[in-house]
TORSEKOL-630921 format. One record per residue (C-alpha): residue in one letter; x, y, z. Coordinates in steps of 0.1 Angstrom, whole numbers. Each point is the difference from the previous one (the first is absolute). Example, Ala and Ser with C-alpha at 12.3 -4.5 7.8 and 13.67 -1.06 7.14 Angstrom:
2
+------+-------+-------+-------+
| rest |  east | north |    up |
+------+-------+-------+-------+
|    A |   123 |   -45 |    78 |
|    S |    14 |    34 |    -7 |
+------+-------+-------+-------+
END
This chain:
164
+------+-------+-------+-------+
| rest |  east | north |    up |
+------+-------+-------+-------+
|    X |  -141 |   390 |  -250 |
|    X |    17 |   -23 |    24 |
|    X |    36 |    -3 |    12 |
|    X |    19 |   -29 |     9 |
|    X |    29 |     6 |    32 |
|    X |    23 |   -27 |    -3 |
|    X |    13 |   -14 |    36 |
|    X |    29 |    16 |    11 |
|    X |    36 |   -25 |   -11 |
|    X |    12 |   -17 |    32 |
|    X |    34 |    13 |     7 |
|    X |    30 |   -14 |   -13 |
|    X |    31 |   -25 |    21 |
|    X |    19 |    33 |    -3 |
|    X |   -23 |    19 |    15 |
|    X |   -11 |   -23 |    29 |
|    X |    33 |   -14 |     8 |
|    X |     3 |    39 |    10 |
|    X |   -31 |     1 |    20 |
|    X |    17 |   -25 |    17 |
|    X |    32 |     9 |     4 |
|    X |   -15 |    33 |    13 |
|    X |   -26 |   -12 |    28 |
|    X |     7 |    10 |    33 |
|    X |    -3 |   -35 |    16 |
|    X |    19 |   -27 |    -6 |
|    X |   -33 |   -27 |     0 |
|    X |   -21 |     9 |   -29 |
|    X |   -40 |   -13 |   -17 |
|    X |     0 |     1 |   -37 |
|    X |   -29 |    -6 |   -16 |
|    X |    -9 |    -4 |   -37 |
|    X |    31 |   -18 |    -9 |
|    X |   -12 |   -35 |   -13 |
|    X |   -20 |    25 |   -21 |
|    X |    26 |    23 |   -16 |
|    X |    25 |   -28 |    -5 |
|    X |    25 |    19 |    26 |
|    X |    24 |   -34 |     3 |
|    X |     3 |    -3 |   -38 |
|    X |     7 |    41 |    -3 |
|    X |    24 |    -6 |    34 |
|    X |    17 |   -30 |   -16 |
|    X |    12 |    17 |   -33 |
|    X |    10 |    36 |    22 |
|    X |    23 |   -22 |    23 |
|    X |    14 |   -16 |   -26 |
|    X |    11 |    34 |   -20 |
|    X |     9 |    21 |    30 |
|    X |     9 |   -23 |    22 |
|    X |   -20 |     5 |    34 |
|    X |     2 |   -22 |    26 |
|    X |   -43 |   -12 |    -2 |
|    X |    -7 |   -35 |    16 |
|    X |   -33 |   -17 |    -6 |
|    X |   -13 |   -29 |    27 |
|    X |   -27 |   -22 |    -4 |
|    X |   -12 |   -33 |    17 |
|    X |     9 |   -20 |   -35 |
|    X |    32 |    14 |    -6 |
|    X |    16 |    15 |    30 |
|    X |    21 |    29 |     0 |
|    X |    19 |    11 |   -34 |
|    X |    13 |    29 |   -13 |
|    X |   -22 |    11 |   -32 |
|    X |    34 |     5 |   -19 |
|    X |     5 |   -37 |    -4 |
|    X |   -32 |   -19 |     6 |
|    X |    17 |   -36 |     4 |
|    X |    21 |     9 |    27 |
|    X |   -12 |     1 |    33 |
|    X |     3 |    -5 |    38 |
|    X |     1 |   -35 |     6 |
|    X |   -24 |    -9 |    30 |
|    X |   -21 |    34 |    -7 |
|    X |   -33 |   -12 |    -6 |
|    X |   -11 |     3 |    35 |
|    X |   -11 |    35 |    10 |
|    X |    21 |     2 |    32 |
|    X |    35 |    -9 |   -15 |
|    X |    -3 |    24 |   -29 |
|    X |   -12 |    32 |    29 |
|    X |    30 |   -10 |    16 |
|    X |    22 |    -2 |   -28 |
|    X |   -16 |    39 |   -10 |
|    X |     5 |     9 |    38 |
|    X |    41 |   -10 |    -3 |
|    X |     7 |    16 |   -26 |
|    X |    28 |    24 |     0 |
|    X |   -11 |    17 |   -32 |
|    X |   -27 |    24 |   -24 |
|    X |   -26 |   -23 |    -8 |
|    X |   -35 |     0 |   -10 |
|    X |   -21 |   -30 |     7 |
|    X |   -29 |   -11 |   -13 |
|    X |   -24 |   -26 |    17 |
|    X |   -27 |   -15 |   -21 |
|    X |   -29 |   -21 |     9 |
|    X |     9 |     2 |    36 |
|    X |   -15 |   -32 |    24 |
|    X |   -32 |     6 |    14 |
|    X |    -2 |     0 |    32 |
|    X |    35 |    16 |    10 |
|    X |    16 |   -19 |    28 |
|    X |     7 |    26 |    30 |
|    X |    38 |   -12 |   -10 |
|    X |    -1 |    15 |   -36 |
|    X |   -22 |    32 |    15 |
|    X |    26 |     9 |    26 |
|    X |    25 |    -5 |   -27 |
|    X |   -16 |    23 |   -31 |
|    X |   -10 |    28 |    35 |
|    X |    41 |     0 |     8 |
|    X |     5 |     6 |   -36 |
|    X |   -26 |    28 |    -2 |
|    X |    19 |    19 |    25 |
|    X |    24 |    31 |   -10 |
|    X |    36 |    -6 |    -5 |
|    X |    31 |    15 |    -3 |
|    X |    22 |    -4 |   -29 |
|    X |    -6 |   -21 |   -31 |
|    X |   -39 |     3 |   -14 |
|    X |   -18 |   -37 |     3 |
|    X |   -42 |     2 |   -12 |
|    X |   -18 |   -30 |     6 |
|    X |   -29 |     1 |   -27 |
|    X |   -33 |   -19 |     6 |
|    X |   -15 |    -4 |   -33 |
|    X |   -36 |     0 |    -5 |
|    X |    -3 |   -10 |    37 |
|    X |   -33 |   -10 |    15 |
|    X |   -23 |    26 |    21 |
|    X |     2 |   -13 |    26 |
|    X |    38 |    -5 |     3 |
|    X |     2 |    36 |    -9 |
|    X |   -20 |     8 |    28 |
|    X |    21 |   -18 |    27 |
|    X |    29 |    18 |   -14 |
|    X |   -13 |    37 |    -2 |
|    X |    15 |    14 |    28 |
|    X |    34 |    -8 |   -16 |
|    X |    -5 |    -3 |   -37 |
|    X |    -4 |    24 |   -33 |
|    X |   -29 |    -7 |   -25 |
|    X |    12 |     5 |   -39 |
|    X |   -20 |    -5 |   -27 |
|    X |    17 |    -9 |   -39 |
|    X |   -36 |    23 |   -13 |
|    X |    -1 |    30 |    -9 |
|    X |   -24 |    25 |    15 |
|    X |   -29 |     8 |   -28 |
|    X |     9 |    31 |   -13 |
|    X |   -17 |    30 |    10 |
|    X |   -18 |    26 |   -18 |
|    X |     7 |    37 |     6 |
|    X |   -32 |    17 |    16 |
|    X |    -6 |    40 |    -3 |
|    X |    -5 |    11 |    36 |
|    X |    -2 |    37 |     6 |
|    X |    15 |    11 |   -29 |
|    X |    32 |   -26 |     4 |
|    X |     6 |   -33 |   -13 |
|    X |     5 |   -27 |    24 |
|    X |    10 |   -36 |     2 |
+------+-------+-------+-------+
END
């Protein structure tokens, strides 16, 4: 008799917009988006409750995933959307997508000053699906998400208790 464990459901928008929102640094490495869909899932939860989410990438520039024809004229270069982020007076949750390889040192020093801790309104800069090897020039400063689930585990008997 054999079982089948089905994989574990990636977590929802909801649910990672949370992570998110909850991470103790304001620079964070999520990985598994492309995979679970996250800026489709992001796009229609914006769009009901009305979070400020922005998405950037080099085709489009920087847009707010409310209303995906409007965005920031002139934002297609990496450099003028961090600075646009880095002025802003306001909540915001910013998503980068298929960042340039190799970072200039001008768009490094740009995504390290917005890694740093601030006072007042909250402002996460979200890498998604970032290469290794950025993430490793960044680790010092930056949070690692992942949109998976850990596989569930199965209880094991261990002197007469049940454990995790």
């Amino acid at each position: 008799m054999s079982t089948l464990i089905a994989a574990p459901p990636s977590h929802t928008g909801t649910e990672i917009l949370e992570r998110i929102l909850a991470a103790r640094g304001n620079l964070i490495a999520l990985e598994g988006g492309e995979e679970a869909g996250l800026v489709g899932q992001l796009r229609s939860l914006v769009r009901r409750s009305g979070q400020a989410v922005y998405l950037w990438n080099p085709e489009a520039g920087l847009g707010n995933l409310r209303e995906e024809h409007i965005g920031l004229p002139g934002s297609q270069r990496l450099n003028v959307a961090l600075r646009y982020v880095q002025q802003s007076n306001h909540f915001g949750v910013y998503l980068l997508q298929r960042l340039p390889l190799p970072l200039s040192m001008g768009d490094a020093a740009l995504l390290r000053q917005l890694a740093r801790p601030t006072a007042g309104h909250v402002r996460r800069v979200v890498l998604l699906d970032p290469p290794e090897a950025l993430v490793n020039s960044f680790n010092d400063v930056l949070v690692r998400l992942s949109c998976q689930s850990k596989p569930a585990q199965r209880p094991r008997l261990r002197d007469g208790r049940w454990l995790l």
